[in-house]
N, CA, C and O atoms as CSV, one atom per row, in Angstrom:
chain,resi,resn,atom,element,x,y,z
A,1,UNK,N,N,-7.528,57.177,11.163
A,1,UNK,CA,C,-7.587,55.878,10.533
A,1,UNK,C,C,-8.917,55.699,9.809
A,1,UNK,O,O,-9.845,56.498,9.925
A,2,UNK,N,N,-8.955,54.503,8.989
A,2,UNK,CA,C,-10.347,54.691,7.796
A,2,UNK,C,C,-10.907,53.987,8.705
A,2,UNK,O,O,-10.412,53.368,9.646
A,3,UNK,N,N,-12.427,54.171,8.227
A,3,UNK,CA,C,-13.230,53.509,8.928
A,3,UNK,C,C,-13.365,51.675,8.609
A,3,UNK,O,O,-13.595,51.286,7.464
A,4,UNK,N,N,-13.190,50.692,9.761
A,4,UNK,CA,C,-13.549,49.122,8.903
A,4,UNK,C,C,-14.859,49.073,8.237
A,4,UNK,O,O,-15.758,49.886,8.450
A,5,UNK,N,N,-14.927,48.062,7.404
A,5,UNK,CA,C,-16.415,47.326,6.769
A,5,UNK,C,C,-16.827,46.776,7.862
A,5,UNK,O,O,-16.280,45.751,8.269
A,6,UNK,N,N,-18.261,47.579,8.787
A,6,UNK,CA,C,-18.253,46.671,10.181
A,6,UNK,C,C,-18.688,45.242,9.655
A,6,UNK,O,O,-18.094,44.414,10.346
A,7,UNK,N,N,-19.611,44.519,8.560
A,7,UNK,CA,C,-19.745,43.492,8.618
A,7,UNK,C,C,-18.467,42.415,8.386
A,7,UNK,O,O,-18.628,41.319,8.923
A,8,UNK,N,N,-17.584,42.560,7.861
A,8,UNK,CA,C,-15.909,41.909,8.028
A,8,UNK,C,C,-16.029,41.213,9.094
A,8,UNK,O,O,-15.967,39.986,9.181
A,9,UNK,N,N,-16.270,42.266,10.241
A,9,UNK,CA,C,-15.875,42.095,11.568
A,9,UNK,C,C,-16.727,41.021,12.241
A,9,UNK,O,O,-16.204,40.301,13.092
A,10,UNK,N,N,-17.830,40.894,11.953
A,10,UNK,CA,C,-19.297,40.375,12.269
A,10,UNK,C,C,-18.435,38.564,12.608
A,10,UNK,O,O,-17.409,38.091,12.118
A,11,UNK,N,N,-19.206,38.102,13.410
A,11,UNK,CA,C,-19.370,36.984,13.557
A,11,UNK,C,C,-20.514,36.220,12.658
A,11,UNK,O,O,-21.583,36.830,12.684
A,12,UNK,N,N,-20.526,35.128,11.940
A,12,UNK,CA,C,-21.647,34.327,11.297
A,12,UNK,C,C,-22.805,34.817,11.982
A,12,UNK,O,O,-23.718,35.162,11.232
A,13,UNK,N,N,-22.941,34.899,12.817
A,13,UNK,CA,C,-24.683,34.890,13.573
A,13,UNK,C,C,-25.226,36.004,13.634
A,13,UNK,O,O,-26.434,36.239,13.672
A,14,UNK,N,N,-23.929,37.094,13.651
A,14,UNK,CA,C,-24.441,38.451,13.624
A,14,UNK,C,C,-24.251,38.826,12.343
A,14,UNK,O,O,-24.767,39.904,12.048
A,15,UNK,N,N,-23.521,38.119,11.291
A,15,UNK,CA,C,-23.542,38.475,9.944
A,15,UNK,C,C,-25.384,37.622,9.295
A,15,UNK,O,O,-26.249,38.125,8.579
A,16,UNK,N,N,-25.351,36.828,9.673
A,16,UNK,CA,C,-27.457,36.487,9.608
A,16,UNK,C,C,-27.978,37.324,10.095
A,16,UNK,O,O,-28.732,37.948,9.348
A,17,UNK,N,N,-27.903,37.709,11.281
A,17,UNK,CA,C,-29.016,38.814,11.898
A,17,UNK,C,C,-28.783,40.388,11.056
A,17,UNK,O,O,-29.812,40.941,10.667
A,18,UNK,N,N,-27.778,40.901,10.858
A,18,UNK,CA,C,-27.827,41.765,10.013
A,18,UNK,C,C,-28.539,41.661,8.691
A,18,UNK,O,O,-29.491,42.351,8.326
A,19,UNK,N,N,-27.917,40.666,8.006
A,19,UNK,CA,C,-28.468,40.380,6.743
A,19,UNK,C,C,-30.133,40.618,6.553
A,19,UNK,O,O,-30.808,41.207,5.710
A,20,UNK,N,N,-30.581,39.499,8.341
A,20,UNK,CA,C,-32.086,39.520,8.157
A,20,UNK,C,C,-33.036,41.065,8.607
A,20,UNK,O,O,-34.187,41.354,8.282
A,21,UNK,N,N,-32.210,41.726,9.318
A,21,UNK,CA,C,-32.860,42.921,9.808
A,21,UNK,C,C,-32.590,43.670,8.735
A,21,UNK,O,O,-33.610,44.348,8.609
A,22,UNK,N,N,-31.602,44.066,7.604
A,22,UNK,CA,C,-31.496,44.690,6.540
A,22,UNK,C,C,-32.444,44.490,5.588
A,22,UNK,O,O,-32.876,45.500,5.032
A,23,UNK,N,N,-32.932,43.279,5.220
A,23,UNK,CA,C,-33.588,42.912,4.263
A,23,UNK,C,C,-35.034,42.899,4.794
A,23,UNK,O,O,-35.925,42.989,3.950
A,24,UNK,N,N,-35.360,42.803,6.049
A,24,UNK,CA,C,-36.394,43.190,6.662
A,24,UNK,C,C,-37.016,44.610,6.789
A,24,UNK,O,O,-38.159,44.909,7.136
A,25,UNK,N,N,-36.268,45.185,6.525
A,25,UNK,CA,C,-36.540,46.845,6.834
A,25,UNK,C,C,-36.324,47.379,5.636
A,25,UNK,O,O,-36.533,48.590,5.567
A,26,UNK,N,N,-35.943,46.800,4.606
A,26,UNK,CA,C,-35.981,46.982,3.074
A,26,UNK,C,C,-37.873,47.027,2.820
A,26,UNK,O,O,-38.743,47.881,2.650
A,27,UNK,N,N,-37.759,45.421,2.939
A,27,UNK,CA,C,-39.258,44.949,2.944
A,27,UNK,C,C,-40.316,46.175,3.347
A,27,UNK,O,O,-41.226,46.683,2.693
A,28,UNK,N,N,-39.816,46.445,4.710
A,28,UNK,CA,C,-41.255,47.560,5.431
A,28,UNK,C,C,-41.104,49.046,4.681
A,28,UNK,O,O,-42.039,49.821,4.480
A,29,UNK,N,N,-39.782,49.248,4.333
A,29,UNK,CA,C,-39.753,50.551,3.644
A,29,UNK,C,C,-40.282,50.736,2.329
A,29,UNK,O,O,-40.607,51.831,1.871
A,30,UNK,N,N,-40.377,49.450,1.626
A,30,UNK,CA,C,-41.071,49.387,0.324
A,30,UNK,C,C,-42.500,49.815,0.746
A,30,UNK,O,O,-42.958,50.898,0.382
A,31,UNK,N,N,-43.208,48.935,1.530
A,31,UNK,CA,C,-44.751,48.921,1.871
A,31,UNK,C,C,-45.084,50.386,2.556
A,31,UNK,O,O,-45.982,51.223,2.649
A,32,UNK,N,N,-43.817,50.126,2.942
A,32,UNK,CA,C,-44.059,52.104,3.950
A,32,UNK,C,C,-44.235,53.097,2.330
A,32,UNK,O,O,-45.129,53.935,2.210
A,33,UNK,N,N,-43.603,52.911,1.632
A,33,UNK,CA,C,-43.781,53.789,0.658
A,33,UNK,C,C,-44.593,53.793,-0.321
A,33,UNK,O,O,-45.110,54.830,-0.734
A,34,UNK,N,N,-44.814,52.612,-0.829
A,34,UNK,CA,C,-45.877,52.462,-1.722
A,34,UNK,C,C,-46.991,52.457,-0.733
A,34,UNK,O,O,-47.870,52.777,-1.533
A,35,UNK,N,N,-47.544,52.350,0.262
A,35,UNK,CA,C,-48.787,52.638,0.915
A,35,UNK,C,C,-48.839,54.150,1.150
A,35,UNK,O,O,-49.807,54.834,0.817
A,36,UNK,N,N,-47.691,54.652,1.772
A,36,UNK,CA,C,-48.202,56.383,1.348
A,36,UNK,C,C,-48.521,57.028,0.331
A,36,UNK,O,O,-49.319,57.963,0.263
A,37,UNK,N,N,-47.606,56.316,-0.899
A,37,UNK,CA,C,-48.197,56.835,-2.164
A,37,UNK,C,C,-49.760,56.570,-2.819
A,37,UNK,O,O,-50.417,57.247,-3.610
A,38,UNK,N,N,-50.084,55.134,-2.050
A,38,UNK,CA,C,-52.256,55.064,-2.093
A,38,UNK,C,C,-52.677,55.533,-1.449
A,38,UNK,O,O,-53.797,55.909,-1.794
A,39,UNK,N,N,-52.142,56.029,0.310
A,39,UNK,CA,C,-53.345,56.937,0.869
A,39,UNK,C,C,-52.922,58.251,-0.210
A,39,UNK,O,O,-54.072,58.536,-0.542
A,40,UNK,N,N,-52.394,58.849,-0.675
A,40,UNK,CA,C,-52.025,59.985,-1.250
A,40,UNK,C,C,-53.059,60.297,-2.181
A,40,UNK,O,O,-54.028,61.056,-2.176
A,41,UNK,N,N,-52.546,59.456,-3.008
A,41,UNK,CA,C,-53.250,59.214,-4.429
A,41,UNK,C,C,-55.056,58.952,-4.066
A,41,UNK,O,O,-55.947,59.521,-4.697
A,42,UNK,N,N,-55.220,58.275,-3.274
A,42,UNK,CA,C,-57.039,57.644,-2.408
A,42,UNK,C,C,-57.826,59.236,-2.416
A,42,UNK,O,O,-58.784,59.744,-2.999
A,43,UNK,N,N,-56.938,59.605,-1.540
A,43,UNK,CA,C,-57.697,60.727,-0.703
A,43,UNK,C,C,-57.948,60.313,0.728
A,43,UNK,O,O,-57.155,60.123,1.650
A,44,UNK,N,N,-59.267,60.223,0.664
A,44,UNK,CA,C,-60.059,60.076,2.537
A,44,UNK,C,C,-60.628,58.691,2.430
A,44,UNK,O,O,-61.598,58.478,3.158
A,45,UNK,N,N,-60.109,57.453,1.468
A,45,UNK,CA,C,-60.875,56.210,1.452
A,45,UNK,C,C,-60.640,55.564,2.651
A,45,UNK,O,O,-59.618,54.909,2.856
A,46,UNK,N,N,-61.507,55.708,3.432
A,46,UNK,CA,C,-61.220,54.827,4.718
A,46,UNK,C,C,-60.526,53.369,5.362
A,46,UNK,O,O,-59.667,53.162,6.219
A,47,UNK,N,N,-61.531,52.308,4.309
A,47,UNK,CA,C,-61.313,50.831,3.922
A,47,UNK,C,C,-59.792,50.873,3.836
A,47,UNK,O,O,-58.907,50.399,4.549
A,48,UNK,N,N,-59.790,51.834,2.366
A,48,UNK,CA,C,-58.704,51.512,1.921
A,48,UNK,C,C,-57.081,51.926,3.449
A,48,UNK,O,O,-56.097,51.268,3.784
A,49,UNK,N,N,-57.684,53.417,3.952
A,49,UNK,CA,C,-56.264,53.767,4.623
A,49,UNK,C,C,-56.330,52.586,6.072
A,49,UNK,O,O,-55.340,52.588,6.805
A,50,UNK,N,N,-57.374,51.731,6.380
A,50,UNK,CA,C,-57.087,51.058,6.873
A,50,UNK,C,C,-56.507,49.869,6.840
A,50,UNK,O,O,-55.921,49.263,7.738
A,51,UNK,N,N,-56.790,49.471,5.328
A,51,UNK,CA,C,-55.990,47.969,5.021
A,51,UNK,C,C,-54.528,48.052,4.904
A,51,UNK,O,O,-53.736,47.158,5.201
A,52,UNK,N,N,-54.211,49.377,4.377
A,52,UNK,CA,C,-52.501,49.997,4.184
A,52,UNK,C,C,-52.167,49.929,5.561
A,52,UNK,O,O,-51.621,48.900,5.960
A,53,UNK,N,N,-52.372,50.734,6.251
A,53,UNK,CA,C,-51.832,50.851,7.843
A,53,UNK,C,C,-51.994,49.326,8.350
A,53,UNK,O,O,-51.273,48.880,9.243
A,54,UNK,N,N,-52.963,48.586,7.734
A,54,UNK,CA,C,-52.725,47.091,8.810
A,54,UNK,C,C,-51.395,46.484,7.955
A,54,UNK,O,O,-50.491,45.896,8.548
A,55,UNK,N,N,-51.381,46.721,6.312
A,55,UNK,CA,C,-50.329,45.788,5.744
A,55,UNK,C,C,-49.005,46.801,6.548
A,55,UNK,O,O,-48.691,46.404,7.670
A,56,UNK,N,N,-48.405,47.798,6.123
A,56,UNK,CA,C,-47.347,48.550,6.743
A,56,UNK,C,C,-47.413,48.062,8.300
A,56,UNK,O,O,-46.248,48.071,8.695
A,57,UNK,N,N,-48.290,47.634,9.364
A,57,UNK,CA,C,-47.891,46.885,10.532
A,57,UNK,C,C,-47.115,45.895,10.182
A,57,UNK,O,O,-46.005,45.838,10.709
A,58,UNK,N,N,-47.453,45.026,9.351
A,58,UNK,CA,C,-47.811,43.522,9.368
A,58,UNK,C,C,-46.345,43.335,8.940
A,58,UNK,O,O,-45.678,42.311,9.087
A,59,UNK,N,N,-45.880,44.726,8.276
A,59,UNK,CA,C,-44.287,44.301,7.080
A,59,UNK,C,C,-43.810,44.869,8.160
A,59,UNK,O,O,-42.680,44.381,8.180
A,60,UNK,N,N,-43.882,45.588,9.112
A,60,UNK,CA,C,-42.579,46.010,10.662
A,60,UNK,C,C,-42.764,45.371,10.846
A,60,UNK,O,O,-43.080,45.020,9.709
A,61,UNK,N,N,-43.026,44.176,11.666
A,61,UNK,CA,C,-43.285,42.998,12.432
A,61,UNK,C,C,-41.616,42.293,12.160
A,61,UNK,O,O,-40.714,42.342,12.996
A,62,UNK,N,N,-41.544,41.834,11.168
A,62,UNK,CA,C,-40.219,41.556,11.023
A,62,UNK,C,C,-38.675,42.061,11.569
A,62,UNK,O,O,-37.617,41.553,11.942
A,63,UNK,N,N,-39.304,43.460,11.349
A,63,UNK,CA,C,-38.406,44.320,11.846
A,63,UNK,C,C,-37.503,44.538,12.858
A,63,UNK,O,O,-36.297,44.680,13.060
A,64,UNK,N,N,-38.888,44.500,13.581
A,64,UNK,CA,C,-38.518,44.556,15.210
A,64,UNK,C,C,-38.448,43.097,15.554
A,64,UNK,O,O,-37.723,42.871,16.523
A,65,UNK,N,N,-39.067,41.956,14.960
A,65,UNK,CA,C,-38.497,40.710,15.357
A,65,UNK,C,C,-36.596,40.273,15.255
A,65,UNK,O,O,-35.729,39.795,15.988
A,66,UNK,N,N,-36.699,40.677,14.195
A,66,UNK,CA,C,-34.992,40.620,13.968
A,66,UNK,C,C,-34.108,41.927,14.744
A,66,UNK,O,O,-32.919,41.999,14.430
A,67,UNK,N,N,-34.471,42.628,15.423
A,67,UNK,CA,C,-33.997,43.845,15.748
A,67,UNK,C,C,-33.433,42.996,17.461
A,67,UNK,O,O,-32.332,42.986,18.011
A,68,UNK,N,N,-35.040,42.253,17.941
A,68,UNK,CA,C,-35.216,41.585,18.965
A,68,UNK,C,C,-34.349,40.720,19.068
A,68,UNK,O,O,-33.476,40.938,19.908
A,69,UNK,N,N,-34.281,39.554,18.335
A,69,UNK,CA,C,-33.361,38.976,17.980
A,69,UNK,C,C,-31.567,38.992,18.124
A,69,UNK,O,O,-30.658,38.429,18.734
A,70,UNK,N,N,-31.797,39.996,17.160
A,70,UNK,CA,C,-29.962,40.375,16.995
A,70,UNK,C,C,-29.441,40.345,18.912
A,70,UNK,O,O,-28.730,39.605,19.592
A,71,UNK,N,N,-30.508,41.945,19.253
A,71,UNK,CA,C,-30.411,42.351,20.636
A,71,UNK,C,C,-30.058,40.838,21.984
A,71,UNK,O,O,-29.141,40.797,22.803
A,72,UNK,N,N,-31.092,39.862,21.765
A,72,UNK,CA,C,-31.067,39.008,22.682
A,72,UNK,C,C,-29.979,37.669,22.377
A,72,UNK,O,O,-29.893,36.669,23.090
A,73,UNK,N,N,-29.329,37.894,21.352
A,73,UNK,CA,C,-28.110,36.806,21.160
A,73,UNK,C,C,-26.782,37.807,21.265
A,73,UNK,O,O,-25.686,37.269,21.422
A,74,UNK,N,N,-26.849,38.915,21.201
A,74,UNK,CA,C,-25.603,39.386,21.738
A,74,UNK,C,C,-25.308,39.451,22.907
A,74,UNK,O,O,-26.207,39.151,23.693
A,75,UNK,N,N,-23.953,39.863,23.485
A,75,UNK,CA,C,-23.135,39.856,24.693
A,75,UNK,C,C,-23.891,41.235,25.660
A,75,UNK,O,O,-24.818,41.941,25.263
A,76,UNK,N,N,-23.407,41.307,26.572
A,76,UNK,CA,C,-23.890,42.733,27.222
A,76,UNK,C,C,-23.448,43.925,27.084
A,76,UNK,O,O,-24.010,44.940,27.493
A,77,UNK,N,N,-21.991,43.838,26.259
A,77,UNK,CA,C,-21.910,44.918,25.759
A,77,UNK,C,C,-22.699,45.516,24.875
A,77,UNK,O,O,-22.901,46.726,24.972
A,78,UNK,N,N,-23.360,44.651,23.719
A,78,UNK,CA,C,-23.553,45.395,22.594
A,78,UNK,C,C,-24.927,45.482,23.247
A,78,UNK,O,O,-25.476,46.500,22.824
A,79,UNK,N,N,-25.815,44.735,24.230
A,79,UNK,CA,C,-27.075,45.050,24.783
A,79,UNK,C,C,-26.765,46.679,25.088
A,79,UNK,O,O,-27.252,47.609,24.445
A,80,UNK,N,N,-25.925,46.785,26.116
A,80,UNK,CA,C,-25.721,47.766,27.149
A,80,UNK,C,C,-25.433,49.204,25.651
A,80,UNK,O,O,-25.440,50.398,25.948
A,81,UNK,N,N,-25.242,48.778,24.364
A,81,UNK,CA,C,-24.273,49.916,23.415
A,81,UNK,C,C,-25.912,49.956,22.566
A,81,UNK,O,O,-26.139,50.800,21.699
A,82,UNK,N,N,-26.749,49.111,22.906
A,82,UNK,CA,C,-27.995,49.460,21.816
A,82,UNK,C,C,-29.261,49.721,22.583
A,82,UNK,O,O,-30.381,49.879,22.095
A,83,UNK,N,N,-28.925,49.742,23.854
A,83,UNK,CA,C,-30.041,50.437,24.141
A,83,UNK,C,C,-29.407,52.093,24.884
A,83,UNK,O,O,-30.132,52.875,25.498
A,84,UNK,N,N,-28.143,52.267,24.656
A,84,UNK,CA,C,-27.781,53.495,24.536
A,84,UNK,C,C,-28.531,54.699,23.481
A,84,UNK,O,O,-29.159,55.757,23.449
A,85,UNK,N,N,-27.815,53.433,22.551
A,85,UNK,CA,C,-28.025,54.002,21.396
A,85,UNK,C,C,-29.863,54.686,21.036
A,85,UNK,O,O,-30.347,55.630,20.413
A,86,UNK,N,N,-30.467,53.312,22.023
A,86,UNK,CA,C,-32.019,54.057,21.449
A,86,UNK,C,C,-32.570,55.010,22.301
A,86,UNK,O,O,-33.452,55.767,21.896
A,87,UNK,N,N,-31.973,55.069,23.887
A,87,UNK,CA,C,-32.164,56.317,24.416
A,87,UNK,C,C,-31.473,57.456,23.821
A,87,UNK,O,O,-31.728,58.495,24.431
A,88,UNK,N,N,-30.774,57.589,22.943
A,88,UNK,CA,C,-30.397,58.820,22.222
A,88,UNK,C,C,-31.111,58.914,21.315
A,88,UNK,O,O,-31.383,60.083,21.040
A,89,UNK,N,N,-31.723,57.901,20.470
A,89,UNK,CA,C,-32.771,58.313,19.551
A,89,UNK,C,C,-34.521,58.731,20.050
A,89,UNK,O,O,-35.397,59.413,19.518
A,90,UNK,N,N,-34.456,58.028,21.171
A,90,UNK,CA,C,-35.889,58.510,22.018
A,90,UNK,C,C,-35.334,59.874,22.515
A,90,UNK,O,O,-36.043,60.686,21.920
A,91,UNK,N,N,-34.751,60.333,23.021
A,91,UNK,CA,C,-34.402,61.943,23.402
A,91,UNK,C,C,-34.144,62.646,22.142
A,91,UNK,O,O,-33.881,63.802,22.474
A,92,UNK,N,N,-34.078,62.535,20.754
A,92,UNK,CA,C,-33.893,63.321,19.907
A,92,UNK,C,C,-35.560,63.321,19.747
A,92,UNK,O,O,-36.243,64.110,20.401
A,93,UNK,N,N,-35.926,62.720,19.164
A,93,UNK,CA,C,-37.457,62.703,19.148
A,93,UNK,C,C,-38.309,63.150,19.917
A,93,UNK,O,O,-39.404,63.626,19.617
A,94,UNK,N,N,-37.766,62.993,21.127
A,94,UNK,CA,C,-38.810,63.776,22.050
A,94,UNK,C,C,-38.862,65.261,22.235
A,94,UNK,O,O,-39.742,65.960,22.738
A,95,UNK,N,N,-37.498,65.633,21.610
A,95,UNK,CA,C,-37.325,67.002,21.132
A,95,UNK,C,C,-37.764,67.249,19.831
A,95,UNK,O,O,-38.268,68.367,19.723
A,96,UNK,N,N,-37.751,66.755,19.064
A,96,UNK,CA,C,-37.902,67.225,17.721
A,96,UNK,C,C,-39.810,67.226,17.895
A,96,UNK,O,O,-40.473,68.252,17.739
A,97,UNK,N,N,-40.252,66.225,18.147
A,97,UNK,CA,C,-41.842,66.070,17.831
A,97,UNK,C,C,-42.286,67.412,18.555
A,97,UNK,O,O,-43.288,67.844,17.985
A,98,UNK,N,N,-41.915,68.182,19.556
A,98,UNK,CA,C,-42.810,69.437,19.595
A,98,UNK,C,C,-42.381,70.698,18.604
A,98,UNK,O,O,-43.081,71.674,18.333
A,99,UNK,N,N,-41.208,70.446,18.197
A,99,UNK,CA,C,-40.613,71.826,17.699
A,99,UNK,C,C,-41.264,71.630,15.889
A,99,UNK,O,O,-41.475,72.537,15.084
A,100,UNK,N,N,-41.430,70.308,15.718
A,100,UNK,CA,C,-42.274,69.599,14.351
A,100,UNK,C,C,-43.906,69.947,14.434
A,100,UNK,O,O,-44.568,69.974,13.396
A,101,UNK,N,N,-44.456,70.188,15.616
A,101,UNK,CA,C,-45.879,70.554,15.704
A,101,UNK,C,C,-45.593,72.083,15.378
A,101,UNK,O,O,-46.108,72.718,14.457
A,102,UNK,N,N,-44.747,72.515,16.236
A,102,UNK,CA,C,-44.821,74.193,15.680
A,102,UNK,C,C,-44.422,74.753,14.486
A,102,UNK,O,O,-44.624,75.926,14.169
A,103,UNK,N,N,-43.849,73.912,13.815
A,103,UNK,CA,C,-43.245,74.491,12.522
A,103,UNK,C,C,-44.541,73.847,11.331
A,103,UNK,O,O,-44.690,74.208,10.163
A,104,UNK,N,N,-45.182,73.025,11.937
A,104,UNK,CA,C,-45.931,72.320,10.838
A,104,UNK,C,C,-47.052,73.452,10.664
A,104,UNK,O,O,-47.608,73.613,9.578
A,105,UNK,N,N,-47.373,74.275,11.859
A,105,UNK,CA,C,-48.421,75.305,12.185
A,105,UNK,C,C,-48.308,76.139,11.029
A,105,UNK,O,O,-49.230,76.597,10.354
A,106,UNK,N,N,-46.806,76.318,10.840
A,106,UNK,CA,C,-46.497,77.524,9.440
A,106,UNK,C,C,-46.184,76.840,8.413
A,106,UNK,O,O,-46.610,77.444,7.428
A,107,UNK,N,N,-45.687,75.940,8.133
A,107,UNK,CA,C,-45.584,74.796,6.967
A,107,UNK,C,C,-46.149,73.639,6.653
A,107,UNK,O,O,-46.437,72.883,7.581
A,108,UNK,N,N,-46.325,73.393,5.801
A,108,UNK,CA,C,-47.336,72.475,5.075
A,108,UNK,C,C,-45.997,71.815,4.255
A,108,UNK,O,O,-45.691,72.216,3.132
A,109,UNK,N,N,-45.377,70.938,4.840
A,109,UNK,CA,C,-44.055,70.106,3.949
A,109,UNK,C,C,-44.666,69.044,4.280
A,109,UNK,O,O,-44.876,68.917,5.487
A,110,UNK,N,N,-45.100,68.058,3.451
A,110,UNK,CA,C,-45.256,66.828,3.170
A,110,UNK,C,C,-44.009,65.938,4.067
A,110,UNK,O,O,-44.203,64.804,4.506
A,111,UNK,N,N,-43.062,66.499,4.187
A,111,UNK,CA,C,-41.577,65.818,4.218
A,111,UNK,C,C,-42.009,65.106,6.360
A,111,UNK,O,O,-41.890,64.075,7.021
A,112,UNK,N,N,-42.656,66.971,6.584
A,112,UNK,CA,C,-42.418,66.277,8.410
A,112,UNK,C,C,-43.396,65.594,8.282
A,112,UNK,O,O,-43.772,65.623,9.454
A,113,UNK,N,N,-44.384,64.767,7.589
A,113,UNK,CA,C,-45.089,63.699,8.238
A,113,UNK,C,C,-44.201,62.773,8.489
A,113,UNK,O,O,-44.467,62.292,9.591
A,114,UNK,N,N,-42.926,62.090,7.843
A,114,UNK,CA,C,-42.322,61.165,7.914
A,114,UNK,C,C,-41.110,61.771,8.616
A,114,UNK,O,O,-40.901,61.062,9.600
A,115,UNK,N,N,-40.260,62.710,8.561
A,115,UNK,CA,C,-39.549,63.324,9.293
A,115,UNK,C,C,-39.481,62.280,10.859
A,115,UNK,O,O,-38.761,61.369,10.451
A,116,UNK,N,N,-39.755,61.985,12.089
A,116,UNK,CA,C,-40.156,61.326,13.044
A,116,UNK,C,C,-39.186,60.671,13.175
A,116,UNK,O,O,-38.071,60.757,13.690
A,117,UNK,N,N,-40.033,59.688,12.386
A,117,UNK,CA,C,-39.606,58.408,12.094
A,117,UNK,C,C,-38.337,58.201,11.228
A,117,UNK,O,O,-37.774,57.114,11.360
A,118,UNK,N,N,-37.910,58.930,10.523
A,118,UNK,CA,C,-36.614,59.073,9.409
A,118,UNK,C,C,-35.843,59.329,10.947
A,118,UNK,O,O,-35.605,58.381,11.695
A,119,UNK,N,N,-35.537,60.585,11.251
A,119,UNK,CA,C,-35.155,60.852,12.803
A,119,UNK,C,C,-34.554,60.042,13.450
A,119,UNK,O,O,-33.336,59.876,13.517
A,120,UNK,N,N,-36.050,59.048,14.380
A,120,UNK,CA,C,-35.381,57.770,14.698
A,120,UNK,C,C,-34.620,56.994,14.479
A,120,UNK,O,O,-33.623,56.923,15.198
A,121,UNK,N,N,-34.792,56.171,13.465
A,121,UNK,CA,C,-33.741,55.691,12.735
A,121,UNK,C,C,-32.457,55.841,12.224
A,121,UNK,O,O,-31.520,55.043,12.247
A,122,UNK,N,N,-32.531,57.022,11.735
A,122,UNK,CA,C,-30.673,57.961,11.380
A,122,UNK,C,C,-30.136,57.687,12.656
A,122,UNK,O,O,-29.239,56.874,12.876
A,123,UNK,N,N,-30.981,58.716,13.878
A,123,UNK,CA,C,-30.259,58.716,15.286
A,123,UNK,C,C,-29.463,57.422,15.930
A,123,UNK,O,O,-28.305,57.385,16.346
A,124,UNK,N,N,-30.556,56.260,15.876
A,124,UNK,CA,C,-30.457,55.015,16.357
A,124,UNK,C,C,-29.355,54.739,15.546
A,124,UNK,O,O,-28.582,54.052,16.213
A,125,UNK,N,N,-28.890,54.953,14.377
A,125,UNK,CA,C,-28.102,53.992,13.764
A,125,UNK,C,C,-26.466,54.829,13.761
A,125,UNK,O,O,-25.400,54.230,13.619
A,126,UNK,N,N,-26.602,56.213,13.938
A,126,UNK,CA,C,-25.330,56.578,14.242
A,126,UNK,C,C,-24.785,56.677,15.331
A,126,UNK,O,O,-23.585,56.908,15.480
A,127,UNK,N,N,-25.944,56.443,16.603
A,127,UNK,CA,C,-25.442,56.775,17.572
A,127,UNK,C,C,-24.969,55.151,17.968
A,127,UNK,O,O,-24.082,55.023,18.812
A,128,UNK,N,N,-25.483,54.113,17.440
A,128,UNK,CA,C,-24.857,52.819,17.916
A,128,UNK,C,C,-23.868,53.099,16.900
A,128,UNK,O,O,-22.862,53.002,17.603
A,129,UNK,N,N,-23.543,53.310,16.025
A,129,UNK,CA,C,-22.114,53.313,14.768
A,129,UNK,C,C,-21.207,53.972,15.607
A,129,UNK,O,O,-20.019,53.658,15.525
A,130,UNK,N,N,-21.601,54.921,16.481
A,130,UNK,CA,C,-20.241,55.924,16.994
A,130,UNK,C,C,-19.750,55.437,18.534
A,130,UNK,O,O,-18.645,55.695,19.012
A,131,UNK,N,N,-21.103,54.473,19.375
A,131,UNK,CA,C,-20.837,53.804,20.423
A,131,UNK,C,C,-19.811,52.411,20.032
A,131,UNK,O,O,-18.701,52.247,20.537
A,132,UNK,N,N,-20.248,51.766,19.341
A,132,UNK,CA,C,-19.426,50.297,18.993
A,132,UNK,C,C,-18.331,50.849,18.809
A,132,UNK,O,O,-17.358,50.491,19.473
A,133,UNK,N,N,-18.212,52.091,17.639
A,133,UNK,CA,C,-16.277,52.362,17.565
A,133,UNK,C,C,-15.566,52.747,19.009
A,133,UNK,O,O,-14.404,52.433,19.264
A,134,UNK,N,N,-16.501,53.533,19.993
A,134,UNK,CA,C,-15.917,54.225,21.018
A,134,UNK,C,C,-15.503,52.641,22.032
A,134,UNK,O,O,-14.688,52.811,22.939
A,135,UNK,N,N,-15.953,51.511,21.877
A,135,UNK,CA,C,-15.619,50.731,22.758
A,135,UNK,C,C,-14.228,49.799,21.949
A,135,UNK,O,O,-13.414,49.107,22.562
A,136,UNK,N,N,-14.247,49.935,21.043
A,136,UNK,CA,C,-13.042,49.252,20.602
A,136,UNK,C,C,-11.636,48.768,20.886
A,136,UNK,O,O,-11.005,48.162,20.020
């Protein structure tokens, strides 16, 4: 069978909390990116890689507020299906970050600095996409 449009399905409150955690993590991914592209471009400016790393905090903040959010107005299922979901993304990571130190030893890819964190996120988001269908 095809897959549904999960937001269809959404209730009003969880169709806001999506909306706001989407557009929230839009937000931090912009700042996430255009701030790597000034430490890049900087070099070793200190000032500067510190004011980036405080703004890139300052734009997650949202993030995880609405993440918080969504989490604490849902039922216990979807509690009990999203923090599944992030112990599968904390156990991918906790694998990947040593096998990423050893490969970085022989490669110089720009890509695994962010690699991690890309990781996380994919994981987290398919592994709750494939838990919510499995409870259906």
């Amino acid at each position: 069978d095809a897959l549904p449009i999960s937001c269809l399905e959404l209730s009003p409150r969880d169709r806001s909390n999506q909306r706001r955690f989407t557009l929230s993590t839009a937000v931090w991914a912009a700042v996430y990116l255009a701030s790597t592209a000034v430490v890049v471009a900087d070099g070793t400016g200190t000032g500067l890689r510190a004011g980036v790393a405080l703004l890139t905090l300052l734009a997650s903040l949202p993030v995880v507020l609405s993440f918080a959010r969504y989490v604490r107005q849902a039922d216990e299922l979807v509690r009990s299906i999203e923090l599944q979901a992030l112990a599968i993304a904390a156990g991918v990571l906790f694998v990947l970050l040593p096998a990423l130190r050893v490969v970085g030893a022989f490669a110089a890819l720009p890509l695994l600095d962010h690699l991690p964190l890309l990781a996380l996120g994919l994981t987290h988001s398919f592994a709750s996409t494939l838990l919510h269908r499995s409870y259906r």
